[in-house]
N, C-alpha and C positions, 0 to 999 in steps of 0.2 A: 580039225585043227590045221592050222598054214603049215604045211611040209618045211617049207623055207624058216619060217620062223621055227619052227622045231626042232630043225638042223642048226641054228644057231643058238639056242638053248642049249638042247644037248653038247655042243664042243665048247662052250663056256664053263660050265656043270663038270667037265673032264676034267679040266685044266684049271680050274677052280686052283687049286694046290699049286700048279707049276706060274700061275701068273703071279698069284700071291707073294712069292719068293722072288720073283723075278723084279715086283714092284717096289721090296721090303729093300732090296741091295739097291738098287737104284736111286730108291728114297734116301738112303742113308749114307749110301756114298759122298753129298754134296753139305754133309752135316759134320762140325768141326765140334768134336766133344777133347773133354781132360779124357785122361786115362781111367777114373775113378766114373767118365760118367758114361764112357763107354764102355766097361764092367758091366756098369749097370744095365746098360741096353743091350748087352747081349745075353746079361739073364731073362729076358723079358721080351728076347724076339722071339720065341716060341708062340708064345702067347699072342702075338701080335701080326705075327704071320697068318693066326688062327682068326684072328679077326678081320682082316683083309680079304684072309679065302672065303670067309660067312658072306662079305659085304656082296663080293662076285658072283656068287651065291644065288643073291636076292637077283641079278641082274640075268642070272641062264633063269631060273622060276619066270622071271618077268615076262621073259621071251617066250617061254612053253605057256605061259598062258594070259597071252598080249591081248586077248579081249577083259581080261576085268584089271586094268590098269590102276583101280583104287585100292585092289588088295596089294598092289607090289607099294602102292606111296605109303599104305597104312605100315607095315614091314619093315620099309628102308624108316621111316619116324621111332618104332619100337629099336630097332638096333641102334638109332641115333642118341637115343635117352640112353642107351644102356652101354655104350662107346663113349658118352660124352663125357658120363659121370668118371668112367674108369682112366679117359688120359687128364681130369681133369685132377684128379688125384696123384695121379705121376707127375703132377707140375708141369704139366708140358703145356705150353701159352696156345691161346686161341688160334692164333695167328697161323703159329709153327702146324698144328693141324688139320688146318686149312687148308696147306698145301696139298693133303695126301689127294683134295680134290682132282686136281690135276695129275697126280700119277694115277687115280683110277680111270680115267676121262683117257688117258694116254692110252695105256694096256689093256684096256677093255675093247677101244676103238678099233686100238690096233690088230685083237684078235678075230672082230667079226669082222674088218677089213679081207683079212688074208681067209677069213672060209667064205665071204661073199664072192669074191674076186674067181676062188678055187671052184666056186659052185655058180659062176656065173648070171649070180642074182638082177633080174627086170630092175630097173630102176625104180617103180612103182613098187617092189619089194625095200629097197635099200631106202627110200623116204619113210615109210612106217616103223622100220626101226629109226632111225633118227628121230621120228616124232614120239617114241617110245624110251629109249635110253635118253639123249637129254633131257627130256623132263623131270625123269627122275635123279639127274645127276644133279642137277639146278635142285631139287626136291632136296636134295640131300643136306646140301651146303648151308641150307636154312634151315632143316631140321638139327642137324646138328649144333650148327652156333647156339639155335634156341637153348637147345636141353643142357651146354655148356655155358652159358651164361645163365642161367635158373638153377643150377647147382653151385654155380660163383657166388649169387645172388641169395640162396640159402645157406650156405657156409656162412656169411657176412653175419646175417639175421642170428644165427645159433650163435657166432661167435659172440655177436652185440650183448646177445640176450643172460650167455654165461657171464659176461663183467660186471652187467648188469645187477644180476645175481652176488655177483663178489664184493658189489658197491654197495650194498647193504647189509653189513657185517654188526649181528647183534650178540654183542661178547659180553659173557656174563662177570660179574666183578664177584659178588657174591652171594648165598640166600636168597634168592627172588628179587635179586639185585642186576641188570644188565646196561650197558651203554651201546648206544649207537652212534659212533662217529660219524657225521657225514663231511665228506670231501669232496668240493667241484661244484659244478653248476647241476640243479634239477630239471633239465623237461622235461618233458610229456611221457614220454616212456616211463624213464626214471621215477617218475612221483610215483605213477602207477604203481610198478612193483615195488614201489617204499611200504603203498600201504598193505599188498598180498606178503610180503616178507615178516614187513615187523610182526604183524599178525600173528605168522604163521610161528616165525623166530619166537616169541615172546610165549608163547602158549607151549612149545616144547621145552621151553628152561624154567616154565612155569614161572614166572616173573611178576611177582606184586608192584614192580615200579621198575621204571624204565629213563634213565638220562642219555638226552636226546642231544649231543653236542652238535654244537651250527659253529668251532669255531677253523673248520675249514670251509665254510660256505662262505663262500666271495660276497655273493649278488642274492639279496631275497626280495624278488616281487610281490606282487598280489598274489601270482600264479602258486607259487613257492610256500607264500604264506600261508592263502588257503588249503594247499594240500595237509601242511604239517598241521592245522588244525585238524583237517578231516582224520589224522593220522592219532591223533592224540583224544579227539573224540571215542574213535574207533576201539582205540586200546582202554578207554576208561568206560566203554561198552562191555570189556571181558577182565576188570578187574583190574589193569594192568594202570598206577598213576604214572604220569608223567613228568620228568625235570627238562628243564630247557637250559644249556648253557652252553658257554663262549660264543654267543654275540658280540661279535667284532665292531669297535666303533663306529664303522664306517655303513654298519651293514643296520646298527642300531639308528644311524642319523635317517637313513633307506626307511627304516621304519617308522620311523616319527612322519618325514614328509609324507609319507602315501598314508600315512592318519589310518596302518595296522596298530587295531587293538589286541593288546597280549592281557590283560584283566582278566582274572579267573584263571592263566596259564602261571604254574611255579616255573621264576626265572630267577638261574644263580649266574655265578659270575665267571666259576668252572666246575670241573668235575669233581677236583677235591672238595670246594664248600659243600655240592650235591651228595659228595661221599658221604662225609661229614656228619650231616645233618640227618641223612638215614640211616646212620651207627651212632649217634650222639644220645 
């Protein structure tokens, strides 16, 4: 193993703790919070001191064993997923930590500085650490945005996917009786789970018949139209018939131009004539 380089592993690794602290007030010193939200940050500097000293960490390992340089990127990437996800839950913007880049870049530099200088390291020493630490500092700042914006990215998706779910509300009126309001424009996603839902909806309330109101649907295309057929086929596959109503004028004219045929499908004019007529 390089003595030199072992000696600066090791006094990084020491002080792991005291830079950590040293980088945490420094950092936070030039950050203007309310009182409520610096509360909060001082419940959670513990914690956070704790992962600054991990990060410092990786950087004295790195140095103690600067021949396999893929184990230290593969390390600094797993703490980056597992850092990214955690301030990205504190709310705290990409942006804001990004900066931390730079106080570790700072206080890292600065401490094999001062053991280089004390131990009067060859210059051909002090160039392989540099070609060792900034790489992985640069490593960093990319792994991290990654795994912080893929967990932005997945929140999005789940959120999508929950209203989604919402948007498909089949409320039962009575006896194997249920209505499905739809509201809003259908794409691609949306038809999708219209037909995994009603399906699924429809089969747990056990439902003989099912009115399917369109009279919050603005806009129905071909696209729109052929779903709620496939939708209505589907359901008359497990039993379930179907009513179609509030066809909104506009959306009926929609229909006639694009030459959708509804023949074969029962169309009322709302939900009460629908009610109606399956309690009459």
């Amino acid at each position: 193993m390089n003595i030199q380089m072992r000696l600066l592993g090791e006094k990084i690794l020491r002080e792991k703790d005291t830079l950590a602290k040293k980088l945490h007030k420094d950092r936070m010193s030039g950050v203007l919070m309310t009182d409520t939200e610096r509360l909060r940050a001082d419940k959670r500097e513990a914690r956070i001191v704790q992962i600054q000293a991990e990060f410092i960490e990786l950087f004295g390992e790195a140095l103690l064993n600067h021949e396999n340089k893929d184990e230290a990127m593969e390390k600094i990437e797993k703490w980056c997923k597992e850092t990214g996800k955690y301030f990205f839950k504190l709310g705290i913007p990409l942006d804001e930590t990004l900066k931390d880049a730079g106080y570790y870049r700072k206080y890292i530099w600065k401490e094999l500085e001062e053991t280089m200088m004390e131990h009067e390291l060859p210059a051909a020493e002090v160039i392989k650490v540099v070609y060792l630490i900034d790489p992985l500092l640069d490593h960093y700042i990319h792994c991290f945005s990654m795994a912080y914006v893929n967990f932005h990215q997945l929140t999005l998706e789940n959120a999508k996917q929950a209203f989604l779910e919402l948007s498909v509300p089949v409320v039962p009126l009575s006896k194997g009786v249920g209505i499905l309001p739809l509201i809003g424009n259908i794409d691609t996603g949306r038809a999708r789970l219209l037909m995994e839902e009603t399906l699924k909806q429809s089969a747990q309330l056990k439902l003989s018949h099912l009115i399917l109101d369109l009279s919050g649907v603005m806009i129905v295309d071909t696209m729109v139209a052929d779903q709620l057929f496939k939708v209505i086929e589907a359901l008359s596959l497990v039993g379930v018939k179907t009513i179609i109503t509030g066809i909104r004028p506009e959306v009926a004219q929609t229909i006639v131009t694009l030459g959708i045929n509804l023949s074969g499908i029962k169309v009322r004019a709302n939900v009460y004539q629908a009610f109606e007529e399956l309690h009459g």
